[in-house]
C-alpha positions in Angstrom: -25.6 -24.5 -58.4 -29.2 -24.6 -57.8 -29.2 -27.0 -54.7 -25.5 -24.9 -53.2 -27.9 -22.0 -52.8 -30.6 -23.5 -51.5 -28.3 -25.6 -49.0 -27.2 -21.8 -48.1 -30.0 -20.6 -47.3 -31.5 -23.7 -45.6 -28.4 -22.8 -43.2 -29.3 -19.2 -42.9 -32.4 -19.7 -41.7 -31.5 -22.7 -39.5 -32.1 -22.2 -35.6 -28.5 -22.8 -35.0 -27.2 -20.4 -37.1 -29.5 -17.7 -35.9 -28.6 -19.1 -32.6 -25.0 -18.3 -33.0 -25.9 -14.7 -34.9 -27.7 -13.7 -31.6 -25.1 -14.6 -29.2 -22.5 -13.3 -31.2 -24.7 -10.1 -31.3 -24.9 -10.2 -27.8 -21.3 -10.6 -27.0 -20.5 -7.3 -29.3 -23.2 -5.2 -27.8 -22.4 -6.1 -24.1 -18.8 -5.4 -25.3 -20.0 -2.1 -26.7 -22.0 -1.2 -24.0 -19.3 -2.0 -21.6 -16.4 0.6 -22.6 -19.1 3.2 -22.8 -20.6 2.5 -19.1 -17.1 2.2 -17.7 -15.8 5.5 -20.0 -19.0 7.5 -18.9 -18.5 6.5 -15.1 -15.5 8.9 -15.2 -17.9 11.7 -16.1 -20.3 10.9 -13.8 -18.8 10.5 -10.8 -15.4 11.9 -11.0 -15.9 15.2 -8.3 -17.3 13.0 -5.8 -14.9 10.5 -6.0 -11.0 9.9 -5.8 -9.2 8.2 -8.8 -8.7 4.8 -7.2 -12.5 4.7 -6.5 -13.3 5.5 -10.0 -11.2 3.0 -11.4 -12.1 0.3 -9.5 -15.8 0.8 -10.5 -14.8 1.1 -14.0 -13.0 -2.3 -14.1 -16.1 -4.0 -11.8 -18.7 -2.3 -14.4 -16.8 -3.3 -17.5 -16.6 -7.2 -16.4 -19.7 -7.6 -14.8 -21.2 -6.4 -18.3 -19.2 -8.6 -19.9 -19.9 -11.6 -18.0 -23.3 -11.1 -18.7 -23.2 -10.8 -22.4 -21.2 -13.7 -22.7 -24.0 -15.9 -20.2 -26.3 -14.6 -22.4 -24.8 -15.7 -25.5 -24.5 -19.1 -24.3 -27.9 -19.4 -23.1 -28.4 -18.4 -27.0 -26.2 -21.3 -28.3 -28.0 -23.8 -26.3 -25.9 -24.4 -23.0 -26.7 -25.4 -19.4 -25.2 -23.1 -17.7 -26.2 -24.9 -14.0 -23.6 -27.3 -15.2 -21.0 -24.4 -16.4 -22.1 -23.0 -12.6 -21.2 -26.4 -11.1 -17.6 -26.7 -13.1 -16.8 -23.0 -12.1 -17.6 -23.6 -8.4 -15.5 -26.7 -8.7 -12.7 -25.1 -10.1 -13.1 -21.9 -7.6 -12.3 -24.3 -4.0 -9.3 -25.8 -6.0 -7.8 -22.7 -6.9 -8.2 -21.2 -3.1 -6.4 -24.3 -1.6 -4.1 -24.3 -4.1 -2.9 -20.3 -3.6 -3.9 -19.5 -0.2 -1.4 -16.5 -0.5 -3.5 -15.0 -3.2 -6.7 -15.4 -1.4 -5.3 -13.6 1.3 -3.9 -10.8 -0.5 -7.3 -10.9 -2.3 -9.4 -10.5 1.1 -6.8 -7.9 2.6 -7.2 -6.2 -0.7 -11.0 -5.8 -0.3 -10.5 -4.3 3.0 -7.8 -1.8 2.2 -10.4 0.0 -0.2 -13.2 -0.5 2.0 -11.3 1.0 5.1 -9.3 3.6 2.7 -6.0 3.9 5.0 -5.1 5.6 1.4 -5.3 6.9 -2.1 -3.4 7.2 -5.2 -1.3 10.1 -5.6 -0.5 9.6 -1.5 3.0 9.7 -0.2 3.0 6.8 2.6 5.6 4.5 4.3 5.3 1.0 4.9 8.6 -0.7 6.5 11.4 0.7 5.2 9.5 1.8 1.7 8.4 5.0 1.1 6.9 6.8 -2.2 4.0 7.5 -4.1 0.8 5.2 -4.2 0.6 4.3 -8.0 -2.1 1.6 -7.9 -4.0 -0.2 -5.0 -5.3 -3.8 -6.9 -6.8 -6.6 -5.0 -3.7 -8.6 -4.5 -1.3 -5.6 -3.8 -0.2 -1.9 -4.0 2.2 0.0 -6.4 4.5 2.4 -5.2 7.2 5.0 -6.8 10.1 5.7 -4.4 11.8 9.1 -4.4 14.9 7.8 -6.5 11.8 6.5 -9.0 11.9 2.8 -8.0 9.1 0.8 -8.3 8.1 -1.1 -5.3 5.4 -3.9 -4.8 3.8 -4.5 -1.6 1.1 -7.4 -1.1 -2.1 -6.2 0.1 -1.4 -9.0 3.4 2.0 -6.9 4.8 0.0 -3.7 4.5 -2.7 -5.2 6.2 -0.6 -6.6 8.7 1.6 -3.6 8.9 2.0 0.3 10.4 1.3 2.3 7.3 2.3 6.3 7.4 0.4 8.4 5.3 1.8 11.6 5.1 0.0 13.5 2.4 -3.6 12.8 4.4 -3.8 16.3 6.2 -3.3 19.6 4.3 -0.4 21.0 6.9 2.2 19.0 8.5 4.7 20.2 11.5 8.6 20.0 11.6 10.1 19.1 14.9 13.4 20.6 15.3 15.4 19.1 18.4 18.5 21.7 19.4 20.9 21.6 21.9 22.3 24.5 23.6 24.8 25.4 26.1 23.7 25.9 29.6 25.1 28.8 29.9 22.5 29.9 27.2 19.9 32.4 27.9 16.8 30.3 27.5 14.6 33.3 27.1 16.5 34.8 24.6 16.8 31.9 22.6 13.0 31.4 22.3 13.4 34.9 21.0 15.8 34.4 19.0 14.2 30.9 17.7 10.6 33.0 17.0 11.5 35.4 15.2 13.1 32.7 12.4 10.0 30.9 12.6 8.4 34.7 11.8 10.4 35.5 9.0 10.4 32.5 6.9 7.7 32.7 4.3 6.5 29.0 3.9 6.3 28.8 7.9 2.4 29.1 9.5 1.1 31.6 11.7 -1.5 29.4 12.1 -1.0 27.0 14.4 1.9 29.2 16.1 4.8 27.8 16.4 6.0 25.9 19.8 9.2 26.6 21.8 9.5 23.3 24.1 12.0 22.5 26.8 13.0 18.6 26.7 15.2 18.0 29.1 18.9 18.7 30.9 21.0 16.6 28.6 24.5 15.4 29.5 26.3 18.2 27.7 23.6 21.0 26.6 20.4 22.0 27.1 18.0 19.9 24.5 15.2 22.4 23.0 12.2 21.6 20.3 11.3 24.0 17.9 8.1 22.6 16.4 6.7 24.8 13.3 4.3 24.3 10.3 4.1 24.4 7.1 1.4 23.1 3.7 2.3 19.5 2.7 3.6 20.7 -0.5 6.2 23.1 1.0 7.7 20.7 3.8 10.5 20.0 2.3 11.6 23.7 1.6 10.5 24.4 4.9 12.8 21.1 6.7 15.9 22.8 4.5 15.0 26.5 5.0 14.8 26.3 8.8 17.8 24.5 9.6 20.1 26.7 7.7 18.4 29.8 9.5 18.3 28.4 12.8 22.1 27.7 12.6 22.4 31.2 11.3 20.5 32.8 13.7 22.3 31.0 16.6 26.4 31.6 15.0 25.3 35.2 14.9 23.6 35.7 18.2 26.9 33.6 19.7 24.6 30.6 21.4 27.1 27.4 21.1 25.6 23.7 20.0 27.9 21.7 21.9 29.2 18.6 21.2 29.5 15.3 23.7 31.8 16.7 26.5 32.7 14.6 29.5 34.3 16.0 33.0 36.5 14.1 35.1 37.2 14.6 38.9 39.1 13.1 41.4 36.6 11.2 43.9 38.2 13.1 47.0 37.8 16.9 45.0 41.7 17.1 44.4 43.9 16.8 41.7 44.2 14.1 39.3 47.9 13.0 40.1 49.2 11.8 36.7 51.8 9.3 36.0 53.6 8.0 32.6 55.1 4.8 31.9 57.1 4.2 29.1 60.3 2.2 28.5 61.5 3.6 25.7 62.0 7.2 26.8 65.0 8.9 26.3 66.7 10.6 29.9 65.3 14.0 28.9 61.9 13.0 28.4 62.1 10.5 31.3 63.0 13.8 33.7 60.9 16.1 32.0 57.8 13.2 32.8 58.5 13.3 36.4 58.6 17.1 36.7 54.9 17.1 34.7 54.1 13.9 37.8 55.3 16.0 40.5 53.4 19.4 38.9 50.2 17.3 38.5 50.8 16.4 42.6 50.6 19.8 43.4 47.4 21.2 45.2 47.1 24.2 42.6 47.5 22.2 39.3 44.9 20.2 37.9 45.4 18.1 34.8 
């Protein structure tokens, strides 16, 4: 009994075992320290920056102070870490030949947050995705559709692509392309188009709105009404403003037209007109040529 004691306390107070009591020690205090830096950051520096900054230095705090603890804890325990450097550099050049694709989205990744096209909690479009930035991560980007769809885009396309933020600015403008009659009044349709843009609540005063002529179309007049309204409220603006425009306009009497095509004879006259058809009875066959010899008349135009 008397020598298992003193064999464990000989162990106790052995280098290695004090050894491994430090670097353990180290490891639980660096992983101590490291929740409590990256919790505190939050605190910190959360007015002066957006979420997706925050986070990011939360995640490079946390490891970085983990990294440490655990190179100190095997300095405790006796390893060379110039060899451990050696391996991991090794191992580093294998791995970015082996996934190429992940180094890239890697590098594209660094300069989306340096550059900050975006932030989480934006509404962007990228091809033919659009939604709400979830996440930005150093290989690639979250997003939540409308129809709550998640959607993952590697940091590379983005790079590579047009993005569309459209929560960046505070007000956005609708652009509302009409087409009119040309017998329309174009003053008093400006008028007419105004005073909507006056009476709905979520459109701006500020900028005014714009009436803009486009061009003669083939069948109408083509106008722009171009109004404003606070990021938020676009959408009940978009829905609000078509339903009084087409109000406004049925009431006033101003026709949208639809596609119309005219056609004329290329000497000015009459369009003679002639029908063919085999299996017409003798009365439909007579009543034909009296509609033929109508059309052939210089007063009639069909």
């Amino acid at each position: 009994m008397d020598g298992w004691i003193q064999g464990t306390m000989d162990f106790l107070t052995s280098d290695g075992f004090l050894a491994a009591l430090r670097a353990s020690l180290y490891i639980v205090v660096g992983l101590i320290v490291a929740r409590l830096v990256s919790r505190n950051l939050t605190r910190a520096f959360g007015r002066h920056m957006d979420a997706q900054q925050i986070m990011l230095m939360r995640r490079i705090s946390f490891y970085v102070i983990i990294v440490l603890a655990v190179v100190s804890g095997l300095r405790e325990l006796g390893f060379d870490l110039t060899v451990l450097l050696g391996a991991a550099g090794i191992l580093t050049v294998a791995l970015g030949f082996a996934s190429q694709t992940s180094a890239s989205n890697l590098i594209s990744g660094l300069f989306l947050i340096g550059e900050r096209p975006f932030s989480v909690g934006d509404i962007i479009k990228v091809g033919d995705a659009t939604g709400e930035v979830l996440s930005i991560d150093l290989l690639s980007v979250k997003l939540r559709t409308f129809d709550n769809l998640l959607v993952r885009v590697p940091n590379e396309s983005l790079v590579k692509s047009q993005i569309t933020n459209m929560t960046r600015f505070p007000i956005r403008r609708l652009d509302m392309q009409i087409g009119v009659a040309y017998r329309t009044d174009l003053k008093a349709l400006r008028d007419i188009l105004m005073d909507v843009a006056d009476r709905n609540p979520v459109c701006l005063e500020e900028p005014k709105p714009l009436f803009i002529f486009l061009e003669y179309g083939d069948s109408a007049l083509k106008i722009q009404l171009s109004v404003w309204a606070r990021r938020e409220k676009f959408l009940d603006l978009r829905n609000s403003m078509h339903m009084q425009v087409k109000g406004a306009l049925d009431e006033a009497g101003i026709e949208i037209p639809f596609p119309q095509r005219t056609l004329s004879h290329i000497d000015g006259g009459p369009i003679p007109v002639r029908l063919i058809q085999d299996n017409l009875s003798d009365e439909e066959t007579e009543a034909a040529e009296k509609v033929g010899e109508k059309a052939t008349e210089p007063d009639v135009l069909v």
